[in-house]
N, C-alpha and C positions, 0 to 999 in steps of 0.2 A: 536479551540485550538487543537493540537498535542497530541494523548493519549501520545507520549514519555515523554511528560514533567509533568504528572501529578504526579508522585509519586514523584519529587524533586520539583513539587508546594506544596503538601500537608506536606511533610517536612520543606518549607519555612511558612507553614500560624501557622503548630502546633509550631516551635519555635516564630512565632510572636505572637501565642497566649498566650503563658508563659512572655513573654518581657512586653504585654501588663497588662495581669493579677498583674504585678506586679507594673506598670505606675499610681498610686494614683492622681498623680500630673498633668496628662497630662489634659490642656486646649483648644487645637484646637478642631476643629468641628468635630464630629462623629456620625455617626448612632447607638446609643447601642440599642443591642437586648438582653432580659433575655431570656434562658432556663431554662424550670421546668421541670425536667425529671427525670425519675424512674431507677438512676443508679446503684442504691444497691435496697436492698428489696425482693420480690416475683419475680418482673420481669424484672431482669436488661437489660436482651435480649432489651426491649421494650427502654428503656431509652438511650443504647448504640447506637441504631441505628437511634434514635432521634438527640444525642450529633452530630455524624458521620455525617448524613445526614446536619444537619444546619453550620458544618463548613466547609464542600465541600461547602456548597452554597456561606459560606462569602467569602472562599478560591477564588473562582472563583470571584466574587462579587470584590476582591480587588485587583485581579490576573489582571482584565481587566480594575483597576483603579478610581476603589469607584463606589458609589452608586450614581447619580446626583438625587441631590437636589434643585432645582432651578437653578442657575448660577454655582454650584459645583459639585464637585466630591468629596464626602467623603466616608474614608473607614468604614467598618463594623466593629464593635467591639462586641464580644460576653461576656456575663457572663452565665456563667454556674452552676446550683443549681442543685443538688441532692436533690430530697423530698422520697426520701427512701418508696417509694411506700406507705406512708401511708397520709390520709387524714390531719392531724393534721402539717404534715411538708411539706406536695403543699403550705397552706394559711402559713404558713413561711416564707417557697422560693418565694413565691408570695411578698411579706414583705418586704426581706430582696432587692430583684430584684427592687422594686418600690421607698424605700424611701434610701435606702444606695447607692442601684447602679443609681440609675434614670435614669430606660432604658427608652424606647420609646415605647416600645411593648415587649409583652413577645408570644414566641411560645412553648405549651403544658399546663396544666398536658396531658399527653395521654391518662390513663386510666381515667374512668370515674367518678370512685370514690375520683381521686384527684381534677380531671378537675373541678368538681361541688364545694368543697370551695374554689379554688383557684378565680372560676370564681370571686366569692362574691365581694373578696377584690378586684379584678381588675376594678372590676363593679363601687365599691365604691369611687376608686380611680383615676375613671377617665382615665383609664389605658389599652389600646387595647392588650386584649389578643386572639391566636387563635390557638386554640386546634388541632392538625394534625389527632386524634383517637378516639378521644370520641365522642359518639356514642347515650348519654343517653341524648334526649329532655332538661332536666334539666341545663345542661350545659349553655345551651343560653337561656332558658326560660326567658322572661320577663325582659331582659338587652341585652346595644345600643352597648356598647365596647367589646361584644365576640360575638366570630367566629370559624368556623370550617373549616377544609376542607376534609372532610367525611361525608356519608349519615347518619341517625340518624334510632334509633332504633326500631321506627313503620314499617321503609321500610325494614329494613332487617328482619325483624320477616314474614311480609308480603309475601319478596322474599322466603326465607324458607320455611312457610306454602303454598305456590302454587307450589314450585318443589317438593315438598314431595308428595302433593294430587296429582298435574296435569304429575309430570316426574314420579317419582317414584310410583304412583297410590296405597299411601296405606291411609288405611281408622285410623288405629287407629296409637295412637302414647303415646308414654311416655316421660318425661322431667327429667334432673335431672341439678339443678342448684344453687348457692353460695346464699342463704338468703341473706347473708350480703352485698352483693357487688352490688350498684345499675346498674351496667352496666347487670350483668348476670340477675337479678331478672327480669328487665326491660325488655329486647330483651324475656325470659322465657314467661313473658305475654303476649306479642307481640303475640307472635308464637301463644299461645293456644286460643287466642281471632280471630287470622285468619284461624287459622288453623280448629274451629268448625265453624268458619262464612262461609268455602268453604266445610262444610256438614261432614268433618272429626269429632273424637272423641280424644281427648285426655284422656286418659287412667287411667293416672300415673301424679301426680304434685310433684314430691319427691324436697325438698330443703339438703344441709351441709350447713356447716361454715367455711367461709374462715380458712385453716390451715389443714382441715379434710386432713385425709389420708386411713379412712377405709367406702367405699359406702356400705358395703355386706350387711345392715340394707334397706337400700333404695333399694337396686338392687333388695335385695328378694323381695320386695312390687313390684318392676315393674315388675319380672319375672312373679309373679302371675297373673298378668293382660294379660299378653301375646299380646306385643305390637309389631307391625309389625316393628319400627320405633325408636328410642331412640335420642331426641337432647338431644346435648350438648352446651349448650351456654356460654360455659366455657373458663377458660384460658390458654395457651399452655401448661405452664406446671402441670396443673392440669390433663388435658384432657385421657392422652398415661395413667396414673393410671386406672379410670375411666373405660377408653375402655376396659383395660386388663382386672378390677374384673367382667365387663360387659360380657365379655366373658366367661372366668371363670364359671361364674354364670349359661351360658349357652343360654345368648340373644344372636340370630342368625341373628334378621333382621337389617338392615340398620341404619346405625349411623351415626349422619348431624350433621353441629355445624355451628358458625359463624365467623366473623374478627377476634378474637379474640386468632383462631388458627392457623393463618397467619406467624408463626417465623418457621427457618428452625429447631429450637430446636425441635420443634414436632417432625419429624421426626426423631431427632435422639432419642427422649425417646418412643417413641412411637412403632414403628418395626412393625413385619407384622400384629400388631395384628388391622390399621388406614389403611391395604391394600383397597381400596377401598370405604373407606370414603369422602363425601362431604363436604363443608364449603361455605361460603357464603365469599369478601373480596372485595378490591376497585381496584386492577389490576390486573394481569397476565400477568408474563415477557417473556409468551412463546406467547402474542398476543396483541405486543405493536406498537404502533404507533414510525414513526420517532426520532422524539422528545422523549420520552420515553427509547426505544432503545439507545439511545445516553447517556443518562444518567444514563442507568444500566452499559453500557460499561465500561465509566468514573467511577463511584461510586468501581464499581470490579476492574480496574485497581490501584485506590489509598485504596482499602483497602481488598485486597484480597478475597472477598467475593461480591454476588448478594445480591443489598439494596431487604429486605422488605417492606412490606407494611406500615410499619411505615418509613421507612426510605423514600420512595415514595414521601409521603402524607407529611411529615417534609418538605421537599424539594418546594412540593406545597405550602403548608403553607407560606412556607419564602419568596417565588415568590410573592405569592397574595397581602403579606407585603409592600415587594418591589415596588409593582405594585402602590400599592396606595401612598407610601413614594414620588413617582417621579410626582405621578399625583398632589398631595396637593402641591407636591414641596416647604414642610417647613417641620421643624421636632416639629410642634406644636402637641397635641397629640388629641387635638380634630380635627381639619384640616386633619389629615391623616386619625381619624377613619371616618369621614365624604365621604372620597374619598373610604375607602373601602366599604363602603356602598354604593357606586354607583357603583362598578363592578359587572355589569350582565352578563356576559360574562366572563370565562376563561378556557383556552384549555390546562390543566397539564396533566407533566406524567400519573396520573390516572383516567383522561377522561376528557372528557366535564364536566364543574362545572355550572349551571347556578343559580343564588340568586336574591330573587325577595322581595325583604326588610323585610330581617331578616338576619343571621349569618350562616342558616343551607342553604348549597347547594345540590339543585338538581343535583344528579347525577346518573348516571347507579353502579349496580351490578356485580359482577361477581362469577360463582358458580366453584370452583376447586375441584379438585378429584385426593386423594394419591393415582395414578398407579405407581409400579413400585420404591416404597419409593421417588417418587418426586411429586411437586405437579404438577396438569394438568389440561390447561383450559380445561371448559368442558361446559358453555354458557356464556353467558351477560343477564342480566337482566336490562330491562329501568323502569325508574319509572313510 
């Protein structure tokens, strides 16, 4: 396809998306997909580029003539739910997506703290969901209908605690991360169970509460410790506060975090005080394969900006979807989750996925570093 025509495709799919949104009555065949995404709340950043990412996909998806389903071509219909980033309105949108709209499959919550009751009801209902970001075990724990297409929270604590000991060769370390939130608690443990298991010390286990806006209580307690090292397994817009009272306070060594600081909002709340800081995430648009490249291209041309890492992994998501929709070639919903449970193999924007019967894909890491106020690869990590 011609980058020229993308910005008057993407004009034709958002007015067809309104046309649609408003078609109660329409009875021919469709592919519906729900999104559960975080478009108000704490991290709209996350939610927007979720929405954006999955209807570039349909965009395209109806641009080139529907989705074949058996002997068809059907187009893609989206419903889109806002769960306002909190737990109690995912298992809603999850609700409202399942028995009003009667999708087929739903892609997200993102964070992790949604994704986990959303999963419930999805699970409950028979109902393929698959998460583009969430990251916390729990998500797919012990249920057939969810899926992910991101590494999960052992490997990235994992990754972290060996580039900290093995790249950056420091022996002690402090933590400071969201009690409430099980993505940050989680990945927090992570880290401190591999990070002593590969002979390091962690220091410092300071927790806040989602909302906090003052650490100087915590920081003191880490400063005292005198930690070579300070993660943050936090959220983008938590993070740029954090570093600054960290500094402030007078912590001079090296500050890591995880996926979670992947939005370009970091940089802009953050300034030179994240010069030089690492993160752990699932691509890098300065070290992308073909495929990849192609789709950041496209993604910036119809929406003036480079997709994220949620944006990415959305995109994967909707593929893997896809993938299996064509393979079951029915829109039964157990027949399609059946099909995606037999892809062992798939080659997305952000990397080799490979799944060996369960929902969480093996995949590579990637460790970036704010040079220069941008981010920048700086390894790949394999599992």
């Amino acid at each position: 396809m011609q980058r020229g025509k993308w910005p008057f495709m993407c004009l034709v799919w958002l007015v067809f998306s309104l046309i649609c949104c408003g078609c109660s009555t329409r009875t021919e065949p469709e592919v519906r997909l729900g999104i559960n995404a975080e478009l108000t709340g704490s991290k709209p950043t996350v939610g927007d580029s979720c929405k954006k990412a999955a209807e570039y996909l349909a965009a395209q998806i109806n641009q080139g003539g529907g989705l074949k389903v058996g002997n068809k071509a059907l187009p893609v219909r989206l419903f889109i739910e806002d769960n306002e980033d909190k737990a109690e309105s995912a298992a809603a949108a999850a609700q409202k997506l399942i028995n009003q709209n009667n999708v087929l499959a739903i892609i997200g919550p993102n964070a992790s703290g949604n994704a986990i009751p959303a999963a419930r009801i999805c699970e409950d209902n028979g109902v393929i969901m698959i998460s583009p970001w969430s990251t916390n075990p729990k998500t797919t724990e012990g249920k057939k209908f969810i899926f992910r297409a991101c590494f999960i929270d052992d490997f990235q604590g994992q990754v972290m605690a060996k580039f900290a000991r093995q790249k950056l060769r420091v022996g002690t370390a402090a933590v400071l991360y969201d009690v409430a939130s099980e993505y940050n608690k989680g990945i927090a443990e992570f880290f401190k169970k591999f990070f002593e298991a590969d002979g390091g010390k962690v220091v410092a286990f300071a927790s806040y509460t989602t909302g906090d806006k003052d650490f100087s209580s915590q920081l003191t307690t880490i400063k005292a410790t005198n930690p070579q090292l300070l993660f943050l397994p936090n959220y983008y817009n938590e993070v740029p506060l954090q570093v600054k009272q960290a500094r402030n306070q007078g912590l001079i060594g090296d500050i890591i975090g995880s996926d979670s600081w992947g939005s370009q909002e970091l940089l802009k709340l953050g300034g030179q005080e994240l010069e030089g800081a690492y993160f752990s995430t699932h691509y890098a648009p300065d070290l992308a394969s073909p495929r990849a490249q192609k789709f950041i291209s496209e993604y910036e041309t119809c929406y003036g900006k480079k997709p994220d890492d949620v944006a990415a992994l959305t995109y994967d998501a909707g593929l893997l979807l896809c993938q299996a929709i064509i393979q079951a070639g029915s829109l039964d919903r157990g027949k399609v989750r059946d099909a995606l449970a037999q892809i062992t193999e798939y080659e997305g924007v952000t990397g080799r996925m490979t799944f060996r019967g369960s929902g969480d894909p093996i995949k590579s890491a990637v460790i970036l570093q704010i040079r220069d106020g941008q981010f920048k690869y700086f390894a790949t990590v394999q599992p």
